[in-house]
C-alpha positions as CSV (number, residue, x, y, z in Angstrom):
1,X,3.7,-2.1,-5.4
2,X,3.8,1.4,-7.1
3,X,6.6,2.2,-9.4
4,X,10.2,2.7,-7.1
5,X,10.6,6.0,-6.4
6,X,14.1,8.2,-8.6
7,X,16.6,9.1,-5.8
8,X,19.4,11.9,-6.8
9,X,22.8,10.6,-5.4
10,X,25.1,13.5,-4.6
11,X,22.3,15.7,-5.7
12,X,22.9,14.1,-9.6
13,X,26.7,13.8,-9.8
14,X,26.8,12.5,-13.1
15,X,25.3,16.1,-14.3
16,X,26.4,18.5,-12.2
17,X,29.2,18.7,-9.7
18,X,28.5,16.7,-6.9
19,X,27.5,17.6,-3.6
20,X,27.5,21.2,-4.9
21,X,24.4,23.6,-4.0
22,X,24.0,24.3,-7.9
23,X,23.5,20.4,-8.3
24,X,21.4,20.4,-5.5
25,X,18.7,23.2,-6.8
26,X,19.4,21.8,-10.9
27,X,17.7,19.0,-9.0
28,X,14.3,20.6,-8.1
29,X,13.4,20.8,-11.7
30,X,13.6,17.1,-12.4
31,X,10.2,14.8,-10.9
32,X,12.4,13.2,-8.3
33,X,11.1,12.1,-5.3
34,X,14.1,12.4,-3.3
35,X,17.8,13.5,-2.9
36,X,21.1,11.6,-1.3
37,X,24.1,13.3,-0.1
38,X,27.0,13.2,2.2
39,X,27.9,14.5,5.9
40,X,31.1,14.7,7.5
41,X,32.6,16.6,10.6
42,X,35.1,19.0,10.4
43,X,37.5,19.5,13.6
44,X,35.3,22.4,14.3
45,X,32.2,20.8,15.0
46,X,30.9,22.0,11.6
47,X,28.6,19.3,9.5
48,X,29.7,19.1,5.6
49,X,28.1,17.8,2.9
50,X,31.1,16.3,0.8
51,X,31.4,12.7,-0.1
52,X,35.1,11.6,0.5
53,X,37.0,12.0,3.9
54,X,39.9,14.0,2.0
55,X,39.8,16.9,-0.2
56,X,41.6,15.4,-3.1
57,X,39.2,14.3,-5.3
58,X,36.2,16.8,-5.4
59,X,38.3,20.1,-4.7
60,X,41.3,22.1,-5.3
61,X,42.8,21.2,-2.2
62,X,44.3,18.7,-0.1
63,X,44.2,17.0,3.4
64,X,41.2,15.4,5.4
65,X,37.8,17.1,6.4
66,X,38.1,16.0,9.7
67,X,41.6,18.6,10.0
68,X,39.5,21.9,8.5
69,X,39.5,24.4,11.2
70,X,36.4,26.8,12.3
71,X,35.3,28.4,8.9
72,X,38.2,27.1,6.4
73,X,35.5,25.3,4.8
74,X,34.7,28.5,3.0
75,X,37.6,28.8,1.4
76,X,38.0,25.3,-0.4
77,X,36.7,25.5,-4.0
78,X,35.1,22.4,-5.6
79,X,36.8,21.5,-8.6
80,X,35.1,23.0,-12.2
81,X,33.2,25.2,-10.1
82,X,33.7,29.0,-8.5
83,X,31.6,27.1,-5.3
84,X,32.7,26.7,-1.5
85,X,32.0,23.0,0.2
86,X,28.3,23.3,1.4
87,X,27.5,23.1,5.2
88,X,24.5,20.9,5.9
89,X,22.1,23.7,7.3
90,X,22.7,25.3,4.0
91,X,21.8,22.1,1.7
92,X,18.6,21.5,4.0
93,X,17.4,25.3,3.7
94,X,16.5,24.6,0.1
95,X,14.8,21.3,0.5
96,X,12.9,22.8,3.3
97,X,10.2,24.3,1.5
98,X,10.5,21.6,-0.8
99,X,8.7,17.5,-0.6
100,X,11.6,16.1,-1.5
101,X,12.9,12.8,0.7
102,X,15.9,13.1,2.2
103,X,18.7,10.5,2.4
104,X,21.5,12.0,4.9
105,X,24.4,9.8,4.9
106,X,26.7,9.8,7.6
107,X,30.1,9.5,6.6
108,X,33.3,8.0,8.4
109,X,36.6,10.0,8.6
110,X,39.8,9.2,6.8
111,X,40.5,6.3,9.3
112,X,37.3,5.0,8.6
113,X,36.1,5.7,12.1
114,X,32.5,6.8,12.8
115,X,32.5,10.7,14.0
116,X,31.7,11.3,17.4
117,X,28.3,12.5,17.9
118,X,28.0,12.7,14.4
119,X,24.5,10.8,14.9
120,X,22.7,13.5,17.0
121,X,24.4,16.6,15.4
122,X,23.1,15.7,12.0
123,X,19.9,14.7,13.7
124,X,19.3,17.7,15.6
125,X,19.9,19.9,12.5
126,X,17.1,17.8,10.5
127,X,14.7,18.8,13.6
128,X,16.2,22.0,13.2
129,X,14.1,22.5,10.0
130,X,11.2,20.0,10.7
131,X,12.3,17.4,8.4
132,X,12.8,14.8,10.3
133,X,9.3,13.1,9.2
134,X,10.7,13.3,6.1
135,X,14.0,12.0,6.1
136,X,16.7,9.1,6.4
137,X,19.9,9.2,8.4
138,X,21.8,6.2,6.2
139,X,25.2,4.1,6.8
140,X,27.0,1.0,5.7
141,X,27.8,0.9,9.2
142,X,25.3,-1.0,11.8
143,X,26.5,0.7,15.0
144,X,26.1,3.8,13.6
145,X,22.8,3.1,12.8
146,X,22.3,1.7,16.2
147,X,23.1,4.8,17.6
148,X,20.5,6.8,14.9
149,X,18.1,4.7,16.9
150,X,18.9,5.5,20.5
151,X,19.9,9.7,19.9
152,X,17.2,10.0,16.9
153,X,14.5,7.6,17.4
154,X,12.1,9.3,15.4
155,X,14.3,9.4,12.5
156,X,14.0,6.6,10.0
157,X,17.2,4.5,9.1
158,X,18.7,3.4,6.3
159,X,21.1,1.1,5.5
160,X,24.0,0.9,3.0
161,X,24.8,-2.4,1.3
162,X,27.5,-3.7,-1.1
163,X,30.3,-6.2,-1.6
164,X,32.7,-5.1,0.4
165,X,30.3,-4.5,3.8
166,X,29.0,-8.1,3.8
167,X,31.7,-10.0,3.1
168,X,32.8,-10.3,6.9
169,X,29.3,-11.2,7.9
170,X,28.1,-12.9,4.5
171,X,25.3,-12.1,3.0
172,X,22.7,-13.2,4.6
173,X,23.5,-12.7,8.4
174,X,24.5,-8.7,7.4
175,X,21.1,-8.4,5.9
176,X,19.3,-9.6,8.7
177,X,21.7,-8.2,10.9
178,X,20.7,-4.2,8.9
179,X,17.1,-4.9,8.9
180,X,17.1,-4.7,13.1
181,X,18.5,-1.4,12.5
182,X,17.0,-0.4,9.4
183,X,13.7,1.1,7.3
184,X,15.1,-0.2,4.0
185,X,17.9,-1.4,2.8
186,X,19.7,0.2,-0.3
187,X,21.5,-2.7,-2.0
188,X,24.3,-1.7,-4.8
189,X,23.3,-2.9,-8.2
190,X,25.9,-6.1,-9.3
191,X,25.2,-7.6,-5.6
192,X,21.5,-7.0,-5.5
193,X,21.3,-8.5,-9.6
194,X,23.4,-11.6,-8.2
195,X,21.9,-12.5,-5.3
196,X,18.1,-11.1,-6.0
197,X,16.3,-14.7,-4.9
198,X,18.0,-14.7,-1.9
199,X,17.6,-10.7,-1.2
200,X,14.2,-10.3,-2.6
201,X,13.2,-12.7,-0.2
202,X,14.7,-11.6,3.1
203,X,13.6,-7.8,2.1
204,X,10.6,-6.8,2.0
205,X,9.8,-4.5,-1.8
206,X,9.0,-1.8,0.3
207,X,12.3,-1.6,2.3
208,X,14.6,-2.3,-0.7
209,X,16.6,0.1,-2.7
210,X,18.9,-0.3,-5.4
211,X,21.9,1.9,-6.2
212,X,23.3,3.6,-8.4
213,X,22.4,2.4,-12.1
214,X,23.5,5.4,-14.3
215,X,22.5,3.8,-17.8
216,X,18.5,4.2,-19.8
217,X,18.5,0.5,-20.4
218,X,19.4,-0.9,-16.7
219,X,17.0,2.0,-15.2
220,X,13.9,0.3,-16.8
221,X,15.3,-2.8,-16.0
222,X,15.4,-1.9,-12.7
223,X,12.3,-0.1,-12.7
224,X,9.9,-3.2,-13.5
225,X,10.9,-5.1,-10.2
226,X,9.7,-4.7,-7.0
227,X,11.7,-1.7,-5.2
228,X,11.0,1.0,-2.9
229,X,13.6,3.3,-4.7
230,X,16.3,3.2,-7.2
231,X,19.3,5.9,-6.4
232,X,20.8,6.9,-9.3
233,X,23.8,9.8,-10.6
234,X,21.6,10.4,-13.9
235,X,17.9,11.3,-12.2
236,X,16.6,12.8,-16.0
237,X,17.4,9.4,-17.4
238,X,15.5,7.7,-14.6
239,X,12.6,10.1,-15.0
240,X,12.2,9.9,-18.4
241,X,12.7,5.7,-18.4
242,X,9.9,6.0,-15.7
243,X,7.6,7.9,-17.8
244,X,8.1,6.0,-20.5
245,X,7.2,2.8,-19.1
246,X,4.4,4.2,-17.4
247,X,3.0,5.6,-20.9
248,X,4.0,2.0,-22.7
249,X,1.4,1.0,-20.0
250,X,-1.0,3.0,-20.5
């Protein structure tokens, strides 16, 4: 197994602004190997890259994405910057020309119900561009994933793990319920630490992420075990525990 590969979530978010197009071209000059952001829909049929399914955290205004009528997008500020929400064909015109992985999530709205369509809009935009080879539509949510599969089946899938998401299942009937759905599973870090015997052994190293550890220490930590990818909001600190265990080794 090679060393897990340094995944940027919201672009770096613990750097720059997150989910910002700034953030998400800083990020070409660190050696990542790939970049995670967000997607909602707008009322409009317009696909944004913005984490939350309200404005009130990340931007100087208020009230849900899903209400944001044709274009007003353009005028809501992210907050500590003099930038606009991006749109998703706008994020995936600088990656284009890039390598870089992709790891689309798709997001629920403020009722915590899947978007309609959401699936092959977001899909057909990744075609759009010819990255679909290279790319991951991602979800905590199996039957959005199950749909990925039917509308996009060329697309791989990923899966979103924590807490909260198996606890109606348990553990290990979600995971084996995610990997019929799933490329790899992204696991976050206290429940993948706590459970690792039992995980490590229903996923596969090359299907299983961790996410997001932020800190140098818990990065190489997290770098010596056997992981496809770690996704992280501090990508130089990963690069630079990476490189440093890789030198230690050499």
């Amino acid at each position: 197994m090679t060393n897990p590969i340094i995944v940027g979530h919201r672009g770096a978010r613990n750097l720059w602004a997150e989910n910002s197009l700034a953030g998400f071209r800083n990020l070409l000059g660190l050696k990542v190997e790939a970049v995670e952001f967000d997607v909602h829909l707008s009322s409009a049929g317009e696909l944004l890259v913005i984490h939350d399914a309200t404005l009130d955290r990340t931007t100087e205004r208020t009230g849900r994405i899903s209400d944001l009528s044709a274009g007003e997008y353009r005028s809501v500020i992210l907050k500590g910057t003099d930038e606009r929400i991006p749109t998703l064909e706008e994020v995936l015109e600088i990656y284009a020309p890039t390598g870089l992985e992709l790891h689309v999530e798709l997001k629920a709205d403020a009722d915590s119900r899947p978007y309609e369509g959401l699936e092959a809009r977001a899909a057909a935009m990744l075609d759009r561009f010819g990255l679909a080879g290279r790319s991951f539509l991602t979800s905590f949510n199996g039957d959005v994933l199950k749909t990925v599969g039917e509308v996009a089946p060329h697309i791989r899938r990923l899966s979103s793990l924590n807490l909260k998401s198996v606890q109606p299942k348990g553990l290990r009937q979600s995971v084996e319920t995610m990997l019929r759905v799933s490329d790899v599973l992204a696991v976050e870090k206290a429940l993948l630490f706590d459970e690792w015997e039992l995980l490590s052994a229903l996923i596969p190293a090359e299907k299983l992420g961790v996410w997001v550890p932020n800190e140098a220490d818990d990065l190489s930590v997290w770098l010596k075990r056997p992981l496809r990818q770690i996704t992280t909001d501090r990508p130089d600190l990963a690069v630079k525990a990476r490189e440093g265990l890789f030198d230690a080794a050499h």
